[in-house]
C-alpha positions in Angstrom: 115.4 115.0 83.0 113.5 111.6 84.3 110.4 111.3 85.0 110.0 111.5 88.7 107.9 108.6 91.0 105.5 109.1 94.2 104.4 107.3 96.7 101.0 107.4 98.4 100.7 104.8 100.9 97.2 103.5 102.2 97.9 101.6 105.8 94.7 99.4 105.7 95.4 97.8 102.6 98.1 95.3 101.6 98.2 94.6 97.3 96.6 91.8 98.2 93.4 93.2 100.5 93.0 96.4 98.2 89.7 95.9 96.2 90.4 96.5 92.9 87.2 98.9 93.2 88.6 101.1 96.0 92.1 100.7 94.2 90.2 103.0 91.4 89.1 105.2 93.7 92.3 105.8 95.6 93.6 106.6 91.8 91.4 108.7 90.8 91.5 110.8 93.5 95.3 110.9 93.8 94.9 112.1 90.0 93.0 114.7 90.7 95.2 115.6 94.0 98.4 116.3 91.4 96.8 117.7 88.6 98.4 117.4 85.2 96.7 114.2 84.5 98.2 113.9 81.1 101.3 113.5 82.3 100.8 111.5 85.8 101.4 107.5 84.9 100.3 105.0 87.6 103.3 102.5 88.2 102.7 100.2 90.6 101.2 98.8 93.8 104.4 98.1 96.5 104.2 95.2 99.1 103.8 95.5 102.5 101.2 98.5 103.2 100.0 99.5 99.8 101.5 101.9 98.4 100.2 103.2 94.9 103.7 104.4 93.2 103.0 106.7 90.3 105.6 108.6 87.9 105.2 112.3 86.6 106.4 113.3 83.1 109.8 115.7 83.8 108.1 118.6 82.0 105.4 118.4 84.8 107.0 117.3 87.6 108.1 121.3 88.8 104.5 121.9 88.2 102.8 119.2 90.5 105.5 119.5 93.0 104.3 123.3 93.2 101.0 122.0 93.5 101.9 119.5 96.4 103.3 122.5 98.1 100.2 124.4 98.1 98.3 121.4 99.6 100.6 121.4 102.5 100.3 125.2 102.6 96.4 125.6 102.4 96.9 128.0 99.0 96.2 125.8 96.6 93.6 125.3 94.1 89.8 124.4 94.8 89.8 121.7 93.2 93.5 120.3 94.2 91.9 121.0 97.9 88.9 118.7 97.0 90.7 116.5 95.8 92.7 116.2 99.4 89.7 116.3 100.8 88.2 113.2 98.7 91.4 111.5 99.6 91.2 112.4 103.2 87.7 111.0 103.2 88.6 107.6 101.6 91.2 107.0 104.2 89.1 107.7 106.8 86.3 105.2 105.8 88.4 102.8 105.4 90.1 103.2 108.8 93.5 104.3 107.4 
């Protein structure tokens, strides 16, 4: 099985406008969001809006799909809820 890649996409950035300060932030967020950080690889920045594409390890990826799942469905863990939250928070400051 190969690893699989995500997309988070931030509307108020480009690669090119995305401080590389706030780009941290975004990341470590969206680390914390999918869990399993050992085996969640950041990939990329796409063009156009920026979209951070990162890859999960296949032994993992059933695990933070799961974990994705709960987000949507309000039953996930505390700190995967934070972390949404955080994410939520940073989008909203910067008017994404």
């Amino acid at each position: 099985m190969e690893p699989t890649e995500f997309t988070f996409r931030i509307d108020a950035f480009t690669p090119d406008t995305l401080p590389m300060a706030r780009l941290a932030e975004y990341l470590a967020a969206l680390a914390k969001l999918l869990g399993h950080q050992e085996h969640t690889h950041f990939v990329r920045v796409e063009p156009g809006s920026a979209r951070l594409v990162h890859k999960v390890d296949a032994v993992d990826v059933p695990k933070v799909e799961s974990r994705l799942q709960g987000i949507r469905m309000g039953d996930a863990p505390k700190d995967a809820i934070a972390a949404r939250q955080a994410l939520e928070d940073l989008l909203a400051n910067d008017n994404a």
